[in-house]
C-alpha positions as YAML, in Angstrom:
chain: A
units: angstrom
residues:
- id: 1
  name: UNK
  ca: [183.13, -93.58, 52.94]
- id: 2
  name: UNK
  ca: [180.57, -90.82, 52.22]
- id: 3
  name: UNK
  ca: [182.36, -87.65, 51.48]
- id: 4
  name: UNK
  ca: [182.19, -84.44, 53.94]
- id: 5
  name: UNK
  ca: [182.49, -80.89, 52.60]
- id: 6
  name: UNK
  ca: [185.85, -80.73, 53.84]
- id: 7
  name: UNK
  ca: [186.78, -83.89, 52.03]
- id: 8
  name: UNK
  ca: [189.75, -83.41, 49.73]
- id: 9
  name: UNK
  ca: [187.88, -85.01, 46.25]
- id: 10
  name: UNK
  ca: [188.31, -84.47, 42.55]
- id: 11
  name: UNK
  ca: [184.95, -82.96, 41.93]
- id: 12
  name: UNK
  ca: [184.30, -81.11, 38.51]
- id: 13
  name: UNK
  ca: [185.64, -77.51, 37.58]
- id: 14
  name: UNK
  ca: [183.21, -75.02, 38.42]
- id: 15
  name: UNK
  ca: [181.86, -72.98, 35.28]
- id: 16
  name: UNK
  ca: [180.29, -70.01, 37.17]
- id: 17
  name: UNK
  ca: [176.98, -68.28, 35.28]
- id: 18
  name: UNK
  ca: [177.89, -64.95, 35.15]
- id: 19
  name: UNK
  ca: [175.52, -61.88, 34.76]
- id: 20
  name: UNK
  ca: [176.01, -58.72, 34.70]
- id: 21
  name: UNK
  ca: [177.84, -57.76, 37.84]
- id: 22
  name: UNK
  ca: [176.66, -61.32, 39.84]
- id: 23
  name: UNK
  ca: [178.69, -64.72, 39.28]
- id: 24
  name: UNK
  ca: [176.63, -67.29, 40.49]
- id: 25
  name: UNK
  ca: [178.82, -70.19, 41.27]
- id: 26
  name: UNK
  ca: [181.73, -68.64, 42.79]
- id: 27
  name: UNK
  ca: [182.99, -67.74, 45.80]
- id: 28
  name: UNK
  ca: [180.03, -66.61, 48.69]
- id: 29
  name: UNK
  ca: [176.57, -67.52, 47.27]
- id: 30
  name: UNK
  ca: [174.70, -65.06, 45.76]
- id: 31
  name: UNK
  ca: [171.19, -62.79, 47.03]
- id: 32
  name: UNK
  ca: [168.39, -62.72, 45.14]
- id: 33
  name: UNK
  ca: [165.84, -60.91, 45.93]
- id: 34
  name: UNK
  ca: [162.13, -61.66, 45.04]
- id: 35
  name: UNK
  ca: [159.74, -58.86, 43.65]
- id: 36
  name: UNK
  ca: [155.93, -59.45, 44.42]
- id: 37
  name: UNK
  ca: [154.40, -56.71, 42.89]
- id: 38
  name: UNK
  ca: [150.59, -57.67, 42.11]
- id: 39
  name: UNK
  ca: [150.25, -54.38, 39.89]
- id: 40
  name: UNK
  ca: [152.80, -52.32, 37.90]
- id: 41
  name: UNK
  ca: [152.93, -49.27, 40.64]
- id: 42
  name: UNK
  ca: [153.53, -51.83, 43.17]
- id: 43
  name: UNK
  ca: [156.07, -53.47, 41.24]
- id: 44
  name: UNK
  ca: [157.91, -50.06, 40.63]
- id: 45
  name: UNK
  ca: [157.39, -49.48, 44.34]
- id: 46
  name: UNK
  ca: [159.00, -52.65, 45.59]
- id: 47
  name: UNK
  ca: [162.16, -52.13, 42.84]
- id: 48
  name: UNK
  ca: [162.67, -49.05, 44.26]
- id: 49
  name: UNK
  ca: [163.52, -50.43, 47.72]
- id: 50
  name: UNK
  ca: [164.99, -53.55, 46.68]
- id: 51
  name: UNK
  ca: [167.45, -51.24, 44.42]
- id: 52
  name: UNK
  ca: [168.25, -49.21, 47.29]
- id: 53
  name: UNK
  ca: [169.17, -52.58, 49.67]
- id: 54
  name: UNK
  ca: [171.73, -53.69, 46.21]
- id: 55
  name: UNK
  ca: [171.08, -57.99, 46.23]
- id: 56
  name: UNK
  ca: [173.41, -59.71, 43.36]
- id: 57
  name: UNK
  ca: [170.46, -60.32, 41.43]
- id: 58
  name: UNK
  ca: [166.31, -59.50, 41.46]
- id: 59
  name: UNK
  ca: [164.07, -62.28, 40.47]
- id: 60
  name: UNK
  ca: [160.67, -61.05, 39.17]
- id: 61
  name: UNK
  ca: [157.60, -63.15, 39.72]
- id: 62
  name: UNK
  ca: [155.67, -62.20, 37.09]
- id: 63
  name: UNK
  ca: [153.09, -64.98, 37.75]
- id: 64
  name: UNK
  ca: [151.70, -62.85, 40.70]
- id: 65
  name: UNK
  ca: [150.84, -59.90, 38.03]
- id: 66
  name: UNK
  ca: [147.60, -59.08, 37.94]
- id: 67
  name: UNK
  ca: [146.64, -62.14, 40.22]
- id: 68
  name: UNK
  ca: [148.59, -64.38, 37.61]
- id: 69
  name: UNK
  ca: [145.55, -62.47, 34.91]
- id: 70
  name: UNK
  ca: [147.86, -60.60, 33.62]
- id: 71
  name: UNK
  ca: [148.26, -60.57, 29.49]
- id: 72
  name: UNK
  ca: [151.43, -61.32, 27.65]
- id: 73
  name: UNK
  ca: [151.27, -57.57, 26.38]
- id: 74
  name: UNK
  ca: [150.50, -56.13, 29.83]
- id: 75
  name: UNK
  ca: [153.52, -58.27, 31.23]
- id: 76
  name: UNK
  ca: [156.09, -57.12, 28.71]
- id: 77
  name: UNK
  ca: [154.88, -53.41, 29.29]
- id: 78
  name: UNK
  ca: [155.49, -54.01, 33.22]
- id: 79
  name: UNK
  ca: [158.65, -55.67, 32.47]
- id: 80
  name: UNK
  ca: [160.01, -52.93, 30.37]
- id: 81
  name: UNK
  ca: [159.72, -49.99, 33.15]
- id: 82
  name: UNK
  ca: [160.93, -52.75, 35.56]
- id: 83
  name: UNK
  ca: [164.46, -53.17, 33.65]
- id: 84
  name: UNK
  ca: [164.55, -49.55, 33.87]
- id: 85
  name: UNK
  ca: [163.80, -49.31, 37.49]
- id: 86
  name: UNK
  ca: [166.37, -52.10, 38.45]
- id: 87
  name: UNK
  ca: [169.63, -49.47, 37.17]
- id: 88
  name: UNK
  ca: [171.56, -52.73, 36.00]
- id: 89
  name: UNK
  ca: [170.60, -54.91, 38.64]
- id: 90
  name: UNK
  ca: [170.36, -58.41, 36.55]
- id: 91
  name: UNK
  ca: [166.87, -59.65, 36.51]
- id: 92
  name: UNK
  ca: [166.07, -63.87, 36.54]
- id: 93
  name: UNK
  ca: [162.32, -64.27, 34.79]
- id: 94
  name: UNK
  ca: [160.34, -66.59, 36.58]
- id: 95
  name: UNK
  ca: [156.51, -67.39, 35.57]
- id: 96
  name: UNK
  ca: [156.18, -70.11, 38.92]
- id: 97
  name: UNK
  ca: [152.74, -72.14, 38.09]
- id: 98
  name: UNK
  ca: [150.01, -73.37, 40.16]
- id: 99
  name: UNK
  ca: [151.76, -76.90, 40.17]
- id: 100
  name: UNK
  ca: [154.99, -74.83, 41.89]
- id: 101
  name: UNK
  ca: [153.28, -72.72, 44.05]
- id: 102
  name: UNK
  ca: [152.68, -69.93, 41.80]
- id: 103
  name: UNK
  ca: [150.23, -67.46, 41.23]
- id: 104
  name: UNK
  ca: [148.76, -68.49, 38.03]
- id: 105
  name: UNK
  ca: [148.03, -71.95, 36.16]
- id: 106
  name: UNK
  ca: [149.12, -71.28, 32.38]
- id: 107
  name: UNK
  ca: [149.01, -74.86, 29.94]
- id: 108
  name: UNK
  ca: [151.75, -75.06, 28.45]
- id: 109
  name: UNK
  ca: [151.42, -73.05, 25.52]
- id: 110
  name: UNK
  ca: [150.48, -69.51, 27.32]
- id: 111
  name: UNK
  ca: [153.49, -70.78, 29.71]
- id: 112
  name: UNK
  ca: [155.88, -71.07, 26.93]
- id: 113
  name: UNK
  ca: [154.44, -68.10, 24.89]
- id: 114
  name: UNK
  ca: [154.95, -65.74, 27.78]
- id: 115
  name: UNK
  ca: [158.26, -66.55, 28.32]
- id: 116
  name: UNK
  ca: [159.21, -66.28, 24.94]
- id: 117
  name: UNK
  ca: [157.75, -62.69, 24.50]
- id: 118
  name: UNK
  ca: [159.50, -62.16, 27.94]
- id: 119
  name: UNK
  ca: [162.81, -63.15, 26.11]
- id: 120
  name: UNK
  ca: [162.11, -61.46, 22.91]
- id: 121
  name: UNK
  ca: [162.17, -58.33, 24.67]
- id: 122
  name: UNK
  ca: [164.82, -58.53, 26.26]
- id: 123
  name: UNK
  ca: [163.72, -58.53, 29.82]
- id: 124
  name: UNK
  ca: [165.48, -61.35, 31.40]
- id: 125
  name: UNK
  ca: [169.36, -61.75, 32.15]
- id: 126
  name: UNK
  ca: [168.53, -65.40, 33.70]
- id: 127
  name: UNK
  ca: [165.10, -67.35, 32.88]
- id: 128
  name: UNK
  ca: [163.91, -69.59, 35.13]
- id: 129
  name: UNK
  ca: [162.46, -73.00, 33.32]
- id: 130
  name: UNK
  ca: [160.37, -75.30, 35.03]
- id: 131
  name: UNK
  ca: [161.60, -78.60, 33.99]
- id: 132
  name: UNK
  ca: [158.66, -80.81, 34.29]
- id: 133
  name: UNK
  ca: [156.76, -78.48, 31.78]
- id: 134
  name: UNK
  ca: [156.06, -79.70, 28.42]
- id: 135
  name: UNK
  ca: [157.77, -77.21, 26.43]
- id: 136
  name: UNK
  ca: [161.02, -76.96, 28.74]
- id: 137
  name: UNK
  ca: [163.94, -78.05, 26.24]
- id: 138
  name: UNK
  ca: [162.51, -75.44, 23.77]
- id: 139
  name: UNK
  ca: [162.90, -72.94, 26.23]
- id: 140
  name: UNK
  ca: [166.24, -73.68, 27.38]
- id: 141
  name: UNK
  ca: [166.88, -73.46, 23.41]
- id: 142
  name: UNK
  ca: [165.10, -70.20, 23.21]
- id: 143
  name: UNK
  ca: [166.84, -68.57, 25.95]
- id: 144
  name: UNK
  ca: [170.00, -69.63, 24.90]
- id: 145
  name: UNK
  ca: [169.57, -68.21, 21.18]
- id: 146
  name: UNK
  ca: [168.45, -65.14, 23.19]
- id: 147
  name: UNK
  ca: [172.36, -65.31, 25.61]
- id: 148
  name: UNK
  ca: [170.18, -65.68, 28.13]
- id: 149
  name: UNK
  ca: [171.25, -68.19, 30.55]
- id: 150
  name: UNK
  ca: [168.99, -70.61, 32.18]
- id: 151
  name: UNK
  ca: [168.17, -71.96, 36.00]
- id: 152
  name: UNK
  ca: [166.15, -75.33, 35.95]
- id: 153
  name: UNK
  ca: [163.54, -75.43, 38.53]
- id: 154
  name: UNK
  ca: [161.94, -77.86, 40.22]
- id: 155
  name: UNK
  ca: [159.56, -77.71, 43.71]
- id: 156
  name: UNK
  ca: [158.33, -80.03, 46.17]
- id: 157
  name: UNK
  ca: [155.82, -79.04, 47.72]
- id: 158
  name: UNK
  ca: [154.58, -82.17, 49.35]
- id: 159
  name: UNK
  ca: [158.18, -83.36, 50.98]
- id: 160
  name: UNK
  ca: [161.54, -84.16, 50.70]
- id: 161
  name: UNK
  ca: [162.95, -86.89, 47.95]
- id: 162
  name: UNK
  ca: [165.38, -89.45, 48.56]
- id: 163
  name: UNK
  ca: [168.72, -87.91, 48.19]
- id: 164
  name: UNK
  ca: [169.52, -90.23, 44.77]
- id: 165
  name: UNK
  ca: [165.71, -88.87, 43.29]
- id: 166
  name: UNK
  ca: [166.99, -85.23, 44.50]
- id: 167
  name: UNK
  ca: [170.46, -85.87, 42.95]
- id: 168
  name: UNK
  ca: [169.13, -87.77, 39.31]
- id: 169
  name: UNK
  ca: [166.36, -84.41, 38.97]
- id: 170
  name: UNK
  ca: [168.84, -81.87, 39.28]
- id: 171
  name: UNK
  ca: [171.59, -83.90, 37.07]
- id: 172
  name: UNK
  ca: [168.56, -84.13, 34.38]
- id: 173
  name: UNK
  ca: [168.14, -80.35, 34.32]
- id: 174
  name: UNK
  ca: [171.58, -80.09, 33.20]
- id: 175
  name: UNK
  ca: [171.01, -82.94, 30.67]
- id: 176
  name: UNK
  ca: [168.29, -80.66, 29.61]
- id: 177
  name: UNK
  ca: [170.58, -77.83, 28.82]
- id: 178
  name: UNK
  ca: [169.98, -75.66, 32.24]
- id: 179
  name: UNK
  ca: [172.92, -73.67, 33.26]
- id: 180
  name: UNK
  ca: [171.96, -73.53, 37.03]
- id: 181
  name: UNK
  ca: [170.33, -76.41, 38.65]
- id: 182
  name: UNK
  ca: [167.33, -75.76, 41.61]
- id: 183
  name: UNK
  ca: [165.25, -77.42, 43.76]
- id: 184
  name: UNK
  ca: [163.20, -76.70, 46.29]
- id: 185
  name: UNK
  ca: [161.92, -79.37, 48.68]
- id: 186
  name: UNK
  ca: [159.67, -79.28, 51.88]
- id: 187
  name: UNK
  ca: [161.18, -80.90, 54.96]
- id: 188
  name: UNK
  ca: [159.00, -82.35, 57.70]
- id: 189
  name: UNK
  ca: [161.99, -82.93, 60.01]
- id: 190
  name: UNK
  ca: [165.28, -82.00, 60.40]
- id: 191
  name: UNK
  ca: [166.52, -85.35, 58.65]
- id: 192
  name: UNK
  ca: [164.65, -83.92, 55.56]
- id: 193
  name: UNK
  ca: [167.16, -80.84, 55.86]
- id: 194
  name: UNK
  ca: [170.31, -83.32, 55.94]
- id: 195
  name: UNK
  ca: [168.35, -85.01, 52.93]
- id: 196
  name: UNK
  ca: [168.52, -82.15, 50.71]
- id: 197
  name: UNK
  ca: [172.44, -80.55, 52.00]
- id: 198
  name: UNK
  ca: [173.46, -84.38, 51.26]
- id: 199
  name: UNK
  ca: [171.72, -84.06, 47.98]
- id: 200
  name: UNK
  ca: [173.59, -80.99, 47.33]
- id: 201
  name: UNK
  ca: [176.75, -81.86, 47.93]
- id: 202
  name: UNK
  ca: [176.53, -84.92, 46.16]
- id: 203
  name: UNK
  ca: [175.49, -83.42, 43.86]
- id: 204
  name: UNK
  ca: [178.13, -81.06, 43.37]
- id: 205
  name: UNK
  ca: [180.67, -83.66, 43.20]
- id: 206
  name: UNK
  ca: [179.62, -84.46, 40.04]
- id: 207
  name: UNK
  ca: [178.37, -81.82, 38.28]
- id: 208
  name: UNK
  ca: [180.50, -77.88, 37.51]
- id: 209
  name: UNK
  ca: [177.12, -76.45, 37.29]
- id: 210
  name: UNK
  ca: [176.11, -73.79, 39.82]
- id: 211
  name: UNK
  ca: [173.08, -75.49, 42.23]
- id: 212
  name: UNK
  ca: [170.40, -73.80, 43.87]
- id: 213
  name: UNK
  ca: [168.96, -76.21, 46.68]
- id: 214
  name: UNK
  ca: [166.96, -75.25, 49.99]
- id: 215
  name: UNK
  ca: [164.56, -76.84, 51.92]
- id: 216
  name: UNK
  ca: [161.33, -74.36, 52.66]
- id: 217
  name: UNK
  ca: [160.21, -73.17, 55.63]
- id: 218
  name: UNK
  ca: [160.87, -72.65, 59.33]
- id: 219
  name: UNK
  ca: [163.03, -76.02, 59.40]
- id: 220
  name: UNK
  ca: [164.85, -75.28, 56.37]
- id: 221
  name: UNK
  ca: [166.31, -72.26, 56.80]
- id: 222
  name: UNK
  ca: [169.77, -73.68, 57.66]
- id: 223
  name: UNK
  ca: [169.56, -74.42, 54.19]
- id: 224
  name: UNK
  ca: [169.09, -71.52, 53.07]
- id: 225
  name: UNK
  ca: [171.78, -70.25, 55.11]
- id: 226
  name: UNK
  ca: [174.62, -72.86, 55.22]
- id: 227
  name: UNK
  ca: [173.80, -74.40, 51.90]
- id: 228
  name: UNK
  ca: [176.87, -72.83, 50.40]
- id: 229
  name: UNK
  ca: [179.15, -74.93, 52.40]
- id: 230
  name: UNK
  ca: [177.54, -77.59, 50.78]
- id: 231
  name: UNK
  ca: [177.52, -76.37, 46.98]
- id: 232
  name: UNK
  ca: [174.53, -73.75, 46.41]
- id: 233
  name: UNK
  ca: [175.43, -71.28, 44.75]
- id: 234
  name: UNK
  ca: [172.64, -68.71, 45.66]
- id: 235
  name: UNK
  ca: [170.26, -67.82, 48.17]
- id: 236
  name: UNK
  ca: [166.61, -65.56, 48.72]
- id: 237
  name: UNK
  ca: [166.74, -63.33, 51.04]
- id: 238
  name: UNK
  ca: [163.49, -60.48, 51.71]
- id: 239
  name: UNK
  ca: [163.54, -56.73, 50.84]
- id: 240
  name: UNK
  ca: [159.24, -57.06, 52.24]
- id: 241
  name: UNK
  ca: [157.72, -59.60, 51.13]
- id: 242
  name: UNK
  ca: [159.15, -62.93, 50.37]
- id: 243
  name: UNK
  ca: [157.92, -65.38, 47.77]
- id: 244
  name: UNK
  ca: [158.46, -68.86, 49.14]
- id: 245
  name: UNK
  ca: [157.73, -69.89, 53.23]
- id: 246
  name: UNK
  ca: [161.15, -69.66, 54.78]
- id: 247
  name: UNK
  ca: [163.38, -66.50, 52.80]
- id: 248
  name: UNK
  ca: [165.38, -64.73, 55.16]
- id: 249
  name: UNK
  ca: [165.25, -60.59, 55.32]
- id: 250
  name: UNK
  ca: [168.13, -59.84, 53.47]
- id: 251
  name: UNK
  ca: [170.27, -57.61, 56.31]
- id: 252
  name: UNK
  ca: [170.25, -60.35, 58.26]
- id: 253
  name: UNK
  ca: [170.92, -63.12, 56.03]
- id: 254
  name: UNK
  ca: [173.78, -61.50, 54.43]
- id: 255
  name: UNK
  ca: [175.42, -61.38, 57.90]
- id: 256
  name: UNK
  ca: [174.81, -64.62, 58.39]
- id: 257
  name: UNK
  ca: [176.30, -65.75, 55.44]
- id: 258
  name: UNK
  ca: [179.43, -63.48, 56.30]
- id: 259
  name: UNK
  ca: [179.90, -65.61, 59.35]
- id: 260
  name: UNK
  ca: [179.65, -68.67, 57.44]
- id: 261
  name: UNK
  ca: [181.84, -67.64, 54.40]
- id: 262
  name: UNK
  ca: [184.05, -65.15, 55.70]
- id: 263
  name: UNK
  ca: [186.30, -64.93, 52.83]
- id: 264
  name: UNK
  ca: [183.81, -64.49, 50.36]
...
């Protein structure tokens, strides 16, 4: 018999990520919060507020810097008076390319570079890695020489996986060395949602890795808002603009989540 979420089963011990003040991985699923900022005053701008709202964690898109034009030393400079800005919020690094709906379509070496320097200076409390890039072990080595934690991401942008393909890509990203697993898929009915929370909680049985799992737009926010029930660990929720089709404005998703975990 296929196992429910209220299924008494001897799944793995959970090994929350921890940063800063945010433990992703236990208890009530996370906020993060998405900055969009296409220009450092913007950037600043949008921090400001986001600060003000206090998510668990802010995730920076620096791939929609400059248009995605932005140099490695103009992104490290932006990055700097960002930490700043934040006041201790922790800050995940993500550099999303074209291939993952993102702003800007690095190879693989300017991809890998940038995240490096990113990581050199000290910018990022969490890095996301995009696993089907070339240089993605090195990374997860490089952040982890840095104590930088690591979430493995993966997008679908095209549809929704077979739960076993969903389940075997985010297992890999932990054989890869990634300390929280994601994946983002695009349903096309509401089967595709029961896809992906099947996925998850699969999943979860047999990994103690935080997961990250939602299904993108209007028919996936359930996902995005009941996925803890079935082992995510986090969710993106909207201080302005969002960053993926689907994020929820964070007032209302973090009642929404109060009604669904209560004792979180």
């Amino acid at each position: 018999m296929t196992p429910t979420p209220t299924d008494p089963v001897d799944a793995p011990r959970r090994a929350p990520v921890a940063v800063r003040g945010a433990a992703i991985g236990a208890g009530r699923p996370v906020v993060i919060v998405p900055l969009t900022g296409r220009t450092p005053a913007a950037l600043l701008d949008q921090a400001r507020a986001v600060v003000a709202a206090a998510p668990d964690v802010v995730e920076w898109r620096v791939d929609l810097l400059a248009d995605g034009r932005a140099t490695t030393v103009e992104a490290v400079r932006a990055g700097r008076a960002l930490v700043a800005a934040l006041d201790g919020l922790p800050l995940l690094v993500t550099v999303r390319t074209a291939a993952e709906g993102g702003g800007g379509d690095p190879d693989d070496a300017a991809y890998e570079s940038l995240l490096v320097a990113l990581l050199d200076a000290g910018i990022a409390d969490l890095l996301d890695v995009e696993v089907a890039r070339g240089p993605a072990a090195r990374l997860v080595a490089a952040a982890h020489a840095a104590g930088v934690p690591v979430v493995g991401s993966s997008h679908d942008f095209a549809g929704t996986p077979p739960q076993d393909a969903i389940v075997d890509r985010l297992l890999g990203m932990a054989d890869l060395g990634a300390d929280v697993l994601k994946i983002a898929v695009t349903p096309h009915d509401p089967g595709d949602v029961l896809t992906l929370l099947s996925a998850t909680w699969a999943t979860a049985q047999r990994t103690g890795r935080p997961l990250i799992t939602m299904a993108m737009g209007g028919l996936g926010v359930a996902s995005r808002i009941a996925g803890g029930t079935f082992g995510s660990a986090a969710t993106f929720g909207t201080v302005g603009d969002a960053s993926a089709p689907g994020q929820v404005e964070l007032g209302a998703l973090r009642a929404a989540l109060a009604l669904v975990h209560p004792a979180g």
